[in-house]
C-alpha positions in Angstrom: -17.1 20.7 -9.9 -14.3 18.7 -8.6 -10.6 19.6 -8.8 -9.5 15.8 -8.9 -9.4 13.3 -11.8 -8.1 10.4 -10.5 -7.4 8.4 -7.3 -3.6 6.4 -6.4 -4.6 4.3 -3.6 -2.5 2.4 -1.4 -3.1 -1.6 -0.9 -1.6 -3.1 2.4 -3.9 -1.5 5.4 -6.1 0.7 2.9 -7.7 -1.2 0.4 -7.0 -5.0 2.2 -6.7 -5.4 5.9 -3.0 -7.4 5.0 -1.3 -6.0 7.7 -2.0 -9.3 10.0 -0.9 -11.7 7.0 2.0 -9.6 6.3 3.1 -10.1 9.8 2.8 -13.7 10.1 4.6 -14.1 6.6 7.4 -12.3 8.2 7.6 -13.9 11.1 7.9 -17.2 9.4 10.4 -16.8 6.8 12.3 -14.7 9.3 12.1 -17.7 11.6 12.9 -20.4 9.1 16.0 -18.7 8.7 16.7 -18.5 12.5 15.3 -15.3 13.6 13.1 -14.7 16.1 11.2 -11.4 16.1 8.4 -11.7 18.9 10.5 -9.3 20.8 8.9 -6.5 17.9 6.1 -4.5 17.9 3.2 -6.5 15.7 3.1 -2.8 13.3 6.5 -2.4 13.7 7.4 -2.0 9.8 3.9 -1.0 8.7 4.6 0.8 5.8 8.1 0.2 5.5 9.3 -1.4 2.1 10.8 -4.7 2.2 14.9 -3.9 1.5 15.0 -1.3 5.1 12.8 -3.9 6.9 15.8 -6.3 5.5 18.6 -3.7 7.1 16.9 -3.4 10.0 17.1 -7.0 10.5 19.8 -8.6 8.9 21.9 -8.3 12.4 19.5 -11.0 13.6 20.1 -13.4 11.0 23.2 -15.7 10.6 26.2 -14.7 8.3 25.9 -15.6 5.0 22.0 -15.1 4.9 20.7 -13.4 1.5 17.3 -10.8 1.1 16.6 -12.6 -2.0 16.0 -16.4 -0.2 14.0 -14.2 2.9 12.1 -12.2 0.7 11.1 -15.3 -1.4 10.2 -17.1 1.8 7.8 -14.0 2.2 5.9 -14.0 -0.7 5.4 -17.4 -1.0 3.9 -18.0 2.5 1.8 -14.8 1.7 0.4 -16.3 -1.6 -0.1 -19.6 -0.3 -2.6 -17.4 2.2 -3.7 -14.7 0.1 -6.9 -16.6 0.3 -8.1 -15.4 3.9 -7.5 -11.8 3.2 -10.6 -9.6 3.1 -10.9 -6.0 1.6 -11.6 -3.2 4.4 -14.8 -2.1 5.0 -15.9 0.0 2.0 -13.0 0.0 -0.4 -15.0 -1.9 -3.1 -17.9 0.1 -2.6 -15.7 3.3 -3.1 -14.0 1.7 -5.7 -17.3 0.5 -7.9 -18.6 4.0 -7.8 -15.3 5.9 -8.9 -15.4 3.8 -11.6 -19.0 4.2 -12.8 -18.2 7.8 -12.3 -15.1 7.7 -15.2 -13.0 8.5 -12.5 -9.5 6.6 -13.3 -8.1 4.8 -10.0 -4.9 3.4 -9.7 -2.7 1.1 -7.6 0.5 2.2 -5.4 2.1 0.0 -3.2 5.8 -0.7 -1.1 5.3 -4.1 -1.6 6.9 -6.6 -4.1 4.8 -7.4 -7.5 3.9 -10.7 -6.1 2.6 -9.5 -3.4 0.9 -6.9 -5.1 -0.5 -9.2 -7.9 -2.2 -11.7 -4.7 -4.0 -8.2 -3.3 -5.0 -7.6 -6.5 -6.5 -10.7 -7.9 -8.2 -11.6 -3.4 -9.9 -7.9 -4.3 -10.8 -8.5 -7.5 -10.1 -5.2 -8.7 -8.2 -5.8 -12.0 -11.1 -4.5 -14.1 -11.3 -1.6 -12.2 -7.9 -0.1 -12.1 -5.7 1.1 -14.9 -2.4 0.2 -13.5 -0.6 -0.6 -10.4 2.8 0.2 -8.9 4.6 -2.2 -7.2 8.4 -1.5 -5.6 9.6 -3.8 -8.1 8.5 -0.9 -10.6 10.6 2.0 -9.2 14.0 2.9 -8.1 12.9 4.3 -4.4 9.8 3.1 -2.5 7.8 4.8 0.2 8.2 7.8 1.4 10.6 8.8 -1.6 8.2 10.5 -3.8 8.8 8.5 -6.6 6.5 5.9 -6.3 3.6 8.4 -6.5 5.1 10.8 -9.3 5.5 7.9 -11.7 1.5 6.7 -10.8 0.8 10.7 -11.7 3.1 10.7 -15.1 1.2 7.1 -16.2 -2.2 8.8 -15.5 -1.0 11.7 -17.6 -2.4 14.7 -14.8 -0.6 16.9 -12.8 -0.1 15.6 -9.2 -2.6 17.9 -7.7 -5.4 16.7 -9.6 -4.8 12.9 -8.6 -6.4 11.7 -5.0 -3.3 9.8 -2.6 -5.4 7.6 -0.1 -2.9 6.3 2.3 -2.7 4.6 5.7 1.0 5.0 6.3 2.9 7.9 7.4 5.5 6.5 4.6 2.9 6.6 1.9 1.4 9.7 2.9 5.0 11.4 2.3 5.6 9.9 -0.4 2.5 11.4 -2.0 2.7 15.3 -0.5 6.1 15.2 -1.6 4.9 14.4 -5.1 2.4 17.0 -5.0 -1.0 15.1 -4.9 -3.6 15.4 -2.4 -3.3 13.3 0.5 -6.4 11.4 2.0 -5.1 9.9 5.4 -7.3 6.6 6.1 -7.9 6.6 9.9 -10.5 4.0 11.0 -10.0 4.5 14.2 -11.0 8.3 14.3 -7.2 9.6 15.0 -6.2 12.8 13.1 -4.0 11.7 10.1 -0.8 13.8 10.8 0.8 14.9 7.5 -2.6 14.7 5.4 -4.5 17.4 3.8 -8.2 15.3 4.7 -8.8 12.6 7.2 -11.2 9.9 6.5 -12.7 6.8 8.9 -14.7 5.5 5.7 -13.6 4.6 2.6 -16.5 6.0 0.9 -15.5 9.6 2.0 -13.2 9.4 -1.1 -16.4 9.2 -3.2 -17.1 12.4 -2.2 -14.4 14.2 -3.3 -15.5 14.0 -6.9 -19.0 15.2 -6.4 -19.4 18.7 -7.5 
């Protein structure tokens, strides 16, 4: 019989493949406010929550330019495009049979609750999860544990009986350092560094509740 009782996943680059809209929505705003990032790697914040991608960039920007205005810029070209995202291969299918299994399954993201609300409702997974953390819900994002303890305390199970799938090194240090188990999402066939299980599919979480 399975140890776990429960699965936190992560959103951006697990659940939706938002990594390319994230991009372009920071490009933009960062652009309409006269910085110009094509210099950066395109996955060069992947991961990273939105206040250090700020620091890291506010040099760029002119004096006098405010995180709240950029980040608003952000979310709002995201929503207005939340439309075109599509959910990675398998992560409804994984999803669906969690939940006819009774298996509680749970939302943890870096990202702002806007942005987290858009994945949620393009997926269409509202029904299916019990709650989801956002950064707007936490003191420290990813990889401060945090994020992940509070998703284990809502559940009400210890941390080692709860399922992290993750894509990011961030996220997946966030989790380990909470305690859970960490399921490193690799599509690509690359060990996961820093997880306790690699997957290429989605559906190899399914498994891990079968006895």
């Amino acid at each position: 019989m399975s140890l776990f009782r429960a699965v936190a996943w992560d959103i951006d680059g697990t659940l939706i493949d938002s990594e390319p809209l994230h991009e372009r929505a920071l490009a933009a705003a960062s652009a309409a406010l006269g910085a110009d990032l094509r210099d950066l790697e395109p996955d060069a914040f992947r991961g990273v929550h939105a206040l250090d991608i700020w620091k890291a960039l506010k040099p760029r920007f002119p004096a006098g330019s405010s995180f709240k205005t950029w980040i608003a810029a952000i979310e709002g070209y995201y929503v207005a495009h939340a439309g075109e995202l599509e959910p990675n291969p398998g992560a409804l299918e994984a999803m669906r049979k969690l939940a006819e299994r009774g298996i509680a399954q749970a939302c943890v993201s870096n990202s702002g609750r806007t942005i987290v609300d858009a994945n949620i409702d393009a997926l269409g997974i509202g029904k299916i999860i019990a709650f989801s953390l956002s950064l707007d819900d936490v003191s420290s994002g990813k990889p401060d544990p945090e994020p992940y303890r509070e998703a284990g305390c809502r559940l009400a199970l210890q941390a080692a009986e709860v399922v992290a799938v993750e894509d990011s090194g961030a996220g997946a240090r966030s989790a380990r350092a909470a305690g859970l188990y960490v399921v490193g999402y690799s599509p690509s066939g690359e060990p996961f560094v820093g997880s306790d299980r690699s997957i290429m599919k989605l559906m190899e979480v399914v498994a891990l509740f079968e006895a």
